[in-house]
C-alpha positions as CSV (number, residue, x, y, z in Angstrom):
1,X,0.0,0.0,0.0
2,X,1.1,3.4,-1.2
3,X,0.4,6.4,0.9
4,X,0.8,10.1,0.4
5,X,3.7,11.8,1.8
6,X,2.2,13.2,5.8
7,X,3.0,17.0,5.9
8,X,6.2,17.5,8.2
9,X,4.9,18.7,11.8
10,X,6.5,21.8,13.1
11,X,8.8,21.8,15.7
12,X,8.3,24.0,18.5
13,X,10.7,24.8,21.9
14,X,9.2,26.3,24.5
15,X,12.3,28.2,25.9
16,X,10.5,28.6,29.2
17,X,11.0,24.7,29.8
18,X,14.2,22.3,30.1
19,X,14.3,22.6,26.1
20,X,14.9,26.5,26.5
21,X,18.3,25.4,28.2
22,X,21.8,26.5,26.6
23,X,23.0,23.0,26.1
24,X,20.2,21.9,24.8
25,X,19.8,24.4,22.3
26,X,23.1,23.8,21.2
27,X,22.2,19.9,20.8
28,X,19.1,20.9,18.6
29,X,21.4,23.2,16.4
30,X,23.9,20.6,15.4
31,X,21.3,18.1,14.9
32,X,19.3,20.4,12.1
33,X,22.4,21.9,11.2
34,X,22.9,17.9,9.8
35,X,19.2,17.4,8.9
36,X,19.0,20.8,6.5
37,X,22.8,19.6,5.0
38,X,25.1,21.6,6.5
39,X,28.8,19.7,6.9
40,X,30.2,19.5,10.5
41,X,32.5,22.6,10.2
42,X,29.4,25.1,9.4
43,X,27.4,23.6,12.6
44,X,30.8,23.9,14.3
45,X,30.8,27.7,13.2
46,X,27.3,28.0,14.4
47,X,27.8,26.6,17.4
48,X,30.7,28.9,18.5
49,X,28.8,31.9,17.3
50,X,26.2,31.1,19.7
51,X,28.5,30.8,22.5
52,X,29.8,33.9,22.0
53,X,27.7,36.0,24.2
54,X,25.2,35.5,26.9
55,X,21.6,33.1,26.6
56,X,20.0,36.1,24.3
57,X,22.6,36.2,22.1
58,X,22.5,32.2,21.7
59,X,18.5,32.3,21.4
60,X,18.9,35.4,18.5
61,X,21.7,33.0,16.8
62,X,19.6,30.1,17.0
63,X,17.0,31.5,15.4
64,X,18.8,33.8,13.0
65,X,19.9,30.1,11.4
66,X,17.0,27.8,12.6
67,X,14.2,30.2,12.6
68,X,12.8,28.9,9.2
69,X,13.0,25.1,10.9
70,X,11.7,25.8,14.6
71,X,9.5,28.0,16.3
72,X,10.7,29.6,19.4
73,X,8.2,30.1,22.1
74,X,8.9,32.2,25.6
């Protein structure tokens, strides 16, 4: 049995929860950094630019790269 193709559910992280936590984050980002095809040294990049500042500056980098993939949620 053939059956159509389900439409992809979106992901969502409620930052207020244990998802919303730094390491976690960073977790999520190398995992779709693999998913959308990204090779290990961009997710690498990614990863480092997110740690370069405090937890707003790694939520605004997460999104500025992921934001088409996830939705955020406070």
């Amino acid at each position: 049995m053939i059956r159509k193709k389900q439409p992809k559910k979106e992901m969502i992280i409620d930052l207020t929860g244990p998802e919303g936590n730094a390491f976690v984050l960073l977790g999520y980002a190398k995992r779709i950094a693999r998913k959308i095809g990204m090779n290990g040294v961009e997710a690498k990049n990614i990863q480092t630019e997110m740690t370069n500042g405090d937890y707003e500056h790694l939520v605004e980098t997460f999104d500025k790269y992921f934001g088409d993939y996830v939705i955020l949620e406070r």
